[in-house]
DOSE-555624 format. One record per residue: x, y, z of N, C-alpha, C, O in turn; residue in one letter. Coordinates in steps of 0.2 Angstrom, whole numbers, plus 5000, padded with zeros to 4 digits. Each point is the difference from the previous one (the first is absolute). Layout:
residues N
XYZXYZXYZXYZA/...
end
This chain:
residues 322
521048934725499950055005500550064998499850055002X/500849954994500650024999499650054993500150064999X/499549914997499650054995499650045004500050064999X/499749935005499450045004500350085003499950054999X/500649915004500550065004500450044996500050065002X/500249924992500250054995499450044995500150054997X/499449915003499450044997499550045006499550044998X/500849945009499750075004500550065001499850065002X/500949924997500550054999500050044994500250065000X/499549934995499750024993499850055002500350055000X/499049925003499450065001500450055004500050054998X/500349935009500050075003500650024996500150055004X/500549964992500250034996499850054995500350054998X/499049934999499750024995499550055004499950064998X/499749925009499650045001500450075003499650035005X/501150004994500250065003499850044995500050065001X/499949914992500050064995499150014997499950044996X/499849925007499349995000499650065002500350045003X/498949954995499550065002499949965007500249955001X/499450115005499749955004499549964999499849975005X/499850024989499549965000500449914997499949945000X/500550104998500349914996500749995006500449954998X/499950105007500149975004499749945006500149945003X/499350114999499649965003499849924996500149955004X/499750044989500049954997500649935001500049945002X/500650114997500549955000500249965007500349955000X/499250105008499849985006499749965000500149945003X/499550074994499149965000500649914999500149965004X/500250054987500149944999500649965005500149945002X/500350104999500449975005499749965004500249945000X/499450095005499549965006499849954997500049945002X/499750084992499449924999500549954996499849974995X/501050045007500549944995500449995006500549964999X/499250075006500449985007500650025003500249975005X/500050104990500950034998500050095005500350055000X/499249935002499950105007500349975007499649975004X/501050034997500450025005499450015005499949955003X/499750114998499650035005499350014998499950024994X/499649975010499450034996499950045007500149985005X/499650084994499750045006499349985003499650004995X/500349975010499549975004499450065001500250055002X/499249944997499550045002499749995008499849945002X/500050115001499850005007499649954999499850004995X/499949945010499749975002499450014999499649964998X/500250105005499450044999499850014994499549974998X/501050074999499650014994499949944994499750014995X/500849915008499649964997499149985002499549974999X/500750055005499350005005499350014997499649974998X/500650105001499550034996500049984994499450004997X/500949984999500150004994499649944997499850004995X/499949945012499949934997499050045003499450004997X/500950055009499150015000499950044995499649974996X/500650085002499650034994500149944992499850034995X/500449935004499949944996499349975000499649994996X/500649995012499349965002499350054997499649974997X/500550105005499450044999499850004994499450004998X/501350004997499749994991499649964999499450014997X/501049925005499749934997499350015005499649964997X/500350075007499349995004499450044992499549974997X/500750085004499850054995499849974993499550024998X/500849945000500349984994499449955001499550014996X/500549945009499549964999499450015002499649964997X/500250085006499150055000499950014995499549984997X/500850075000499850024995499949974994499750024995X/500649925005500049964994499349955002499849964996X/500050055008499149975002499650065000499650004995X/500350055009499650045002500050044993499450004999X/500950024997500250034993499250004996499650044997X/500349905004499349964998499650055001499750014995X/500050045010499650025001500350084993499450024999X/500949994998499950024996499750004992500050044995X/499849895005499849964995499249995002499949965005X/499750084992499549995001499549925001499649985003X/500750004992499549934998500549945004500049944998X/500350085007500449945004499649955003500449955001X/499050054999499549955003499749974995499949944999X/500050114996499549974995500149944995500549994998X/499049985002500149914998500349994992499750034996X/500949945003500149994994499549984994500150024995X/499549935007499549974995499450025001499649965000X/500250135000499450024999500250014993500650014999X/498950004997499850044993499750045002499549985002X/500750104998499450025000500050084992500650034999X/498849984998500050024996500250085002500250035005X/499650014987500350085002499250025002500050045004X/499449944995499750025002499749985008499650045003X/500649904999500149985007500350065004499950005006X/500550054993500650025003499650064999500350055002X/499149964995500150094998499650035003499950064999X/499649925007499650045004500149985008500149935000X/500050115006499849985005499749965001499649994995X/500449955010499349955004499350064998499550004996X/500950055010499450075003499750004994499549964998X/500850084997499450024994500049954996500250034995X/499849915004499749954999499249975001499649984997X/500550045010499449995002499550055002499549985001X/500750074998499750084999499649994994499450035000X/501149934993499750004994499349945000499550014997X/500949945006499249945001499550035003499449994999X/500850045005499150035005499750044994499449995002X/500650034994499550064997500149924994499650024995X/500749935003499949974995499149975000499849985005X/499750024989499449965000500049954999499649965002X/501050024992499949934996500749975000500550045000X/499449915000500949954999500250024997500549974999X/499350084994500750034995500250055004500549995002X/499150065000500450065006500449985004500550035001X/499349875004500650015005500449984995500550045000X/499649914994500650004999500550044997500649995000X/498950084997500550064998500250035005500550044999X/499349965006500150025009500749974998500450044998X/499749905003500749955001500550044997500550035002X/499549954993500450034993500050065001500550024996X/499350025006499950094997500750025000500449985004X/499850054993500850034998500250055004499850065001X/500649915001500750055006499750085000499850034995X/500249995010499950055003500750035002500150075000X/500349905002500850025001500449974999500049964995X/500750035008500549955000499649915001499549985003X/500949984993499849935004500249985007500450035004X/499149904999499750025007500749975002500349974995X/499950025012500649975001500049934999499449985000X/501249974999500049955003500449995004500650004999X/498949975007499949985006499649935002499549994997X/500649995006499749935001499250015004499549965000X/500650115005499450025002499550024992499450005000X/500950024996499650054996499949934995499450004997X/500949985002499749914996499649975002499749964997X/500350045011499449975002499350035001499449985002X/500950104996499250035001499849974995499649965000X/500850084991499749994993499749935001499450004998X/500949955003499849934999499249995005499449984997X/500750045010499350015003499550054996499449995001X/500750044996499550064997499849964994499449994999X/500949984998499949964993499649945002499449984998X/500949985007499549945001499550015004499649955001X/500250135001499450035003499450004996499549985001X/500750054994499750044991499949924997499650004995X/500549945006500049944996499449965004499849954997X/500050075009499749975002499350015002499549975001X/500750134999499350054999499849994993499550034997X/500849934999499750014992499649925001499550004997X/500749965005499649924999499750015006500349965004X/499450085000499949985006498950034997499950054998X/499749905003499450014998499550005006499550025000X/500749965005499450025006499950065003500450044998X/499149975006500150055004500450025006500249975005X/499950114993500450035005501049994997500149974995X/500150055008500849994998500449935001499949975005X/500250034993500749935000500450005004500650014997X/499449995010500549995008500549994998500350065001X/500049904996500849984998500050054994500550035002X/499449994994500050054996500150105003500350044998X/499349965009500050055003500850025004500350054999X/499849885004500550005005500750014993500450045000X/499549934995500550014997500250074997500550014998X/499050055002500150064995500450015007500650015000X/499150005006499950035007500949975003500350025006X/499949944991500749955002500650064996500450045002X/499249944990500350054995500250085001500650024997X/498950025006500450055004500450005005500550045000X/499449905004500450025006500649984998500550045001X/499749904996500449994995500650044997500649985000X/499150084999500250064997500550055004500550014999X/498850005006500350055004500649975005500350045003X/499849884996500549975005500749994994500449965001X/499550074993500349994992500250085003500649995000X/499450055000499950095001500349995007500650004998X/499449995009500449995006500649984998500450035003X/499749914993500849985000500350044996500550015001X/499250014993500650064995500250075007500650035000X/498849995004500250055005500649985003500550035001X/499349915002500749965004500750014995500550035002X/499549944993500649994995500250084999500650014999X/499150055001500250054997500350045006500450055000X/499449915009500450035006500449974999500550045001X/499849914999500549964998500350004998500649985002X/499350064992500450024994500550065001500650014998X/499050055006500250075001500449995008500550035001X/499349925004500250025005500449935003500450005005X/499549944991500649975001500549994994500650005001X/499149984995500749984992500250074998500650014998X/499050025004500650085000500650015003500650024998X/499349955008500350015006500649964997500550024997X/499349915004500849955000500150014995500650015001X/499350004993500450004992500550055003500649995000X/499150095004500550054999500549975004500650004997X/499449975012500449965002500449954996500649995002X/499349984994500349964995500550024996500549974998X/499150094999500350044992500250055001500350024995X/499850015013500650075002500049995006500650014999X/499349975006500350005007500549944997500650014999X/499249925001500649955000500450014993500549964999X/499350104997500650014995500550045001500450024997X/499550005009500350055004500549995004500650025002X/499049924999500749945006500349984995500550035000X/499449934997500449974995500550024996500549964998X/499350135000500750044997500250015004500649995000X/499350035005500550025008500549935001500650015000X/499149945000500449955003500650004991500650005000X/499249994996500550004993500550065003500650004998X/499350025004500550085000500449995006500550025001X/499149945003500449975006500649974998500650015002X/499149924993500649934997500350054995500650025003X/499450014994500450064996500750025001500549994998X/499350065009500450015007500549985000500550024999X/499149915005500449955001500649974996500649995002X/499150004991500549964994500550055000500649994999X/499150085002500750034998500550045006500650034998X/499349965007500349995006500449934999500650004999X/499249975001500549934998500550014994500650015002X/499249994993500550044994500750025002500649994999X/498950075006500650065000500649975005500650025000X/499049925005500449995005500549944995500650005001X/499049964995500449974998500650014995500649985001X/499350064993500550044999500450025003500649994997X/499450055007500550065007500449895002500349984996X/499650005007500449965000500349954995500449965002X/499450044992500449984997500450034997500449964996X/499650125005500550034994500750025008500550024998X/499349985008500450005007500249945003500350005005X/499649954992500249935004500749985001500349974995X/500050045011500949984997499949955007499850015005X/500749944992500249935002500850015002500550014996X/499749975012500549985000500549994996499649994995X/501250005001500349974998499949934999499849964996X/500550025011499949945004499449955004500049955003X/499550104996499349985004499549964996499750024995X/500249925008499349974997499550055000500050045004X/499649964992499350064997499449975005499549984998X/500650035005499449995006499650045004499850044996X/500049975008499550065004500850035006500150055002X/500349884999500350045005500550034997500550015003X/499550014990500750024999500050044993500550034997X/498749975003499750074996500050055003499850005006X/500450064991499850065002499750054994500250004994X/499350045010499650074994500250055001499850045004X/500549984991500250075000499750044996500350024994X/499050025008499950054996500150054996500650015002X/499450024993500250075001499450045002499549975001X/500650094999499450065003499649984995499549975001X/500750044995499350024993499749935002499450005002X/500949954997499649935001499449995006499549974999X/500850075005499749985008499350074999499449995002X/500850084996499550034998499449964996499450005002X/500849984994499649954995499549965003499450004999X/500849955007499949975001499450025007499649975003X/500650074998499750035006499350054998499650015004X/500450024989499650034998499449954998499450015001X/500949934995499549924998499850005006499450015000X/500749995005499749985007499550055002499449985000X/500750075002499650065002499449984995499549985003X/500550024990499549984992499749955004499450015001X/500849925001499849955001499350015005499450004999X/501250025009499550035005499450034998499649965002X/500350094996499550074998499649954996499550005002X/500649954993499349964997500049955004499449985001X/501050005003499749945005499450035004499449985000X/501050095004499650015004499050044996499550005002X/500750034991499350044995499649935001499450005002X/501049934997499749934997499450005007499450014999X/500949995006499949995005499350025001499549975000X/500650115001499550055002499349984994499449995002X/500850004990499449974996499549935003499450005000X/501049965001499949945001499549995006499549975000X/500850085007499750005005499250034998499449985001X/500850094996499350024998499449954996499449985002X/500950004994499549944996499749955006499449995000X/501149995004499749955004499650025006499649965001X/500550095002499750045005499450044998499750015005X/499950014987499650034999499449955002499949945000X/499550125002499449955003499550014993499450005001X/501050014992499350004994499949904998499549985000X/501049984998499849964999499349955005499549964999X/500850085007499349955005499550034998499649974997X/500350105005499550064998499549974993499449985000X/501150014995499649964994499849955000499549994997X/500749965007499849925000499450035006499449984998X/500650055006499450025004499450024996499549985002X/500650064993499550034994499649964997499450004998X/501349945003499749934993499549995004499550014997X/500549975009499649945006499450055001499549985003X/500650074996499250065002499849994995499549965000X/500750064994499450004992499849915001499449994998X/500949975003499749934999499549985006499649955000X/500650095007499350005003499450035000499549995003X/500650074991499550055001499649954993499449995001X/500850004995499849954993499649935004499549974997X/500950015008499549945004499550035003499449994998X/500850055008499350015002499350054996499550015002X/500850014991499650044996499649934997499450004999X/500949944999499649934995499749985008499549975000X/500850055005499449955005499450035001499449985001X/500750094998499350045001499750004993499449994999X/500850004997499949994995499449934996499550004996X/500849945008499749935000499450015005499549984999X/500750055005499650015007499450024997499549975003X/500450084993499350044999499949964997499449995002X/500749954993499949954996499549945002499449995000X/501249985004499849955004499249985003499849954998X/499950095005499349995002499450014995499449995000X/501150054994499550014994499849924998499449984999X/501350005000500049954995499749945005499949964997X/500050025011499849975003499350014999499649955000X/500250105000499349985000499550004995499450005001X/500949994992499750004994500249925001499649974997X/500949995006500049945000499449985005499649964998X/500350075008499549975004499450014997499549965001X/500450094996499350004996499849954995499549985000X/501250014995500149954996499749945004499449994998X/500849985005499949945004499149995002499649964999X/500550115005499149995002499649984994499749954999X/500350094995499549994998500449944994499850024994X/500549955005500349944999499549945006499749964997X/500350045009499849955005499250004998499649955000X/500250124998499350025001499849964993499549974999X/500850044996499849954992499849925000499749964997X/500850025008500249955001499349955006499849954999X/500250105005499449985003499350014995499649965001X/500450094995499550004998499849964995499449994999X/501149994998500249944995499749955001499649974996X/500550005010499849965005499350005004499949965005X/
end
C-alpha cells in the first residue's frame, strides 16, 4: 500500500509540469489504481441521460444490423438455385412476348435464351420463382400433344408473371426503405449519437482535469500541524489565488460541457426522426403487402378456374371411358 501512495505522490508531483492532456492521463490512472483523493460526481441527471441515449445506440445498433438486409437485394433469394447467364438476361415480360409470335420449339427455345436486352434480372426469390415458372411452362407446352393448351402449363406462365410483378413490389418496398428509413437511422447512428458521444468525452475531459488541477492545488498547499495526526480533523487547505483561480476556471470548463452535453443528448433523444423512420419502414412494407395481395388476388380466380375446368372435363373422360 506504502508503494501505491508513493507512486500516487509520483504522479501528482510530475503532473505540475505536464500538458493538460497527459495531466488528465495521469488522473485517468490514478482513479483506476485507486490513488484520486477526490473524483467530481456527475449530476444524477445527466447520468440519466447518459444510460438513455446508450440505450438508443444499442437499439439502433441492433435494427440495423437486421433491417440493413433490405439493402442487399438477393436477401431472399434461395442459396441452391443455379441459374445460368442466360436465365437472368431477359424479363418474365419479354420472355413471353418472345414465345407468343414463336411457331416452332426452336423459336420458343431461342425465346428462352434470347440475350440480355439490359442489366441482368434481379435476384429475388419472387423473380426465381417466376423464371423457374416460365421454364416449366415452356417444358410442358413443348411435350404437351392434345388439343387445346396445357392447364397446368397455362396457370404456370400466368403464375410467372405475377411472380414477377410481386419480385418488382418488393425491390419498390426495399428502395423506400432504403431512402426513408436506413437513411434515417444510419445518420441518427453516424452524427446525432456521434455528437452525444464527443459531448459526453469533452464532459470526462472536464472533468479529469478539474480533478488534476484540484488535486495538485492540494498537494503543493497541504500543511499538517507539527503535532497533529494527518486526519480530516486536523487537515487544513490553504490555497493560494492563482491555485483557487485555476481551480475555479476547471470548474466553470467543466459546467459549460456538462451543461453543451446535456442540451446534445436531450436533443438526440427528444428528436421525433427516428419514429418518423420506423413509421416509413411499417408504410413501405404495408404498401408491398397489400400491392402482392392485389396482386395474388387478380391471380387467384384465374388459376381457380382453369383448375375447375381441368377437373370437368377430367370427370367427363372418365365417364366417357366408362
Amino acid at each position: 500500500m506504502d508503494n501505491f501512495k508513493a507512486f500516487g505522490n509520483s504522479l501528482s508531483s510530475i503532473g505540475q509540469q505536464i500538458t493538460p492532456f497527459a495531466s488528465r492521463t495521469f488522473q485517468y490512472t490514478k482513479e483506476q489504481l485507486g490513488q484520486a483523493e477526490d473524483k467530481t460526481e456527475l449530476p444524477p441527471d445527466y447520468i440519466d441521460l447518459e444510460k438513455r441515449v446508450d440505450a438508443l445506440k444499442q437499439v439502433h445498433q441492433k435494427m440495423l444490423t437486421v433491417t440493413s438486409q433490405y439493402s442487399h437485394e438477393a436477401y431472399d433469394y434461395p442459396a441452391n438455385i443455379k441459374e445460368s447467364f442466360s436465365d437472368l438476361g431477359r424479363t418474365v415480360s419479354e420472355k413471353v412476348q418472345l414465345l407468343s409470335s414463336a411457331t416452332t420449339p426452336a423459336e420458343a427455345q431461342a425465346a428462352l435464351v434470347a440475350p440480355p436486352s439490359a442489366k441482368p434480372q434481379p435476384k429475388t426469390f419472387s423473380h426465381a420463382i417466376a423464371r423457374a415458372s416460365l421454364a416449366s411452362s415452356q417444358l410442358l407446352h413443348q411435350q404437351h400433344t392434345g388439343a387445346g393448351e396445357d392447364p397446368l402449363a397455362t396457370a404456370l406462365e400466368k403464375y410467372a408473371l405475377v411472380s414477377e410483378r410481386l419480385g418488382e413490389a418488393r425491390l419498390a418496398q426495399d428502395a423506400q426503405i432504403q431512402s426513408r428509413y436506413l437513411a434515417g437511422w444510419n445518420t441518427t447512428l453516424n452524427t446525432n449519437l456521434m455528437f452525444a458521444t464527443r459531448a459526453r468525452k469533452n464532459v470526462e475531459k472536464a472533468r479529469l482535469t478539474l480533478d488534476s488541477v484540484k488535486s495538485r492545488a492540494k498537494g503543493n498547499t497541504w500543511k499538517i500541524g507539527p503535532n497533529s495526526p494527518r486526519d480530516d480533523h486536523h487537515t487544513t487547505e490553504e490555497l493560494s489565488p492563482e491555485a483557487q483561480e485555476e481551480i475555479e476556471k476547471a470548474e466553470d470548463e467543466f459546467v459549460t460541457q456538462t451543461e453543451e452535453a446535456v442540451g446534445v443528448m436531450k436533443n438526440v433523444l427528444d428528436t421525433p426522426e427516428p419514429l418518423r423512420n420506423l413509421a416509413e419502414l411499417v408504410a413501405a412494407q404495408l404498401e408491398y403487402h397489400k400491392k402482392s395481395a392485389e396482386i395474388l388476388s387478380e391471380l387467384a380466380p384465374i388459376i381457380e378456374g382453369l383448375q375447375v375446368e381441368q377437373e370437368a372435363n377430367y370427370r367427363k373422360s372418365r365417364e366417357d371411358a366408362s
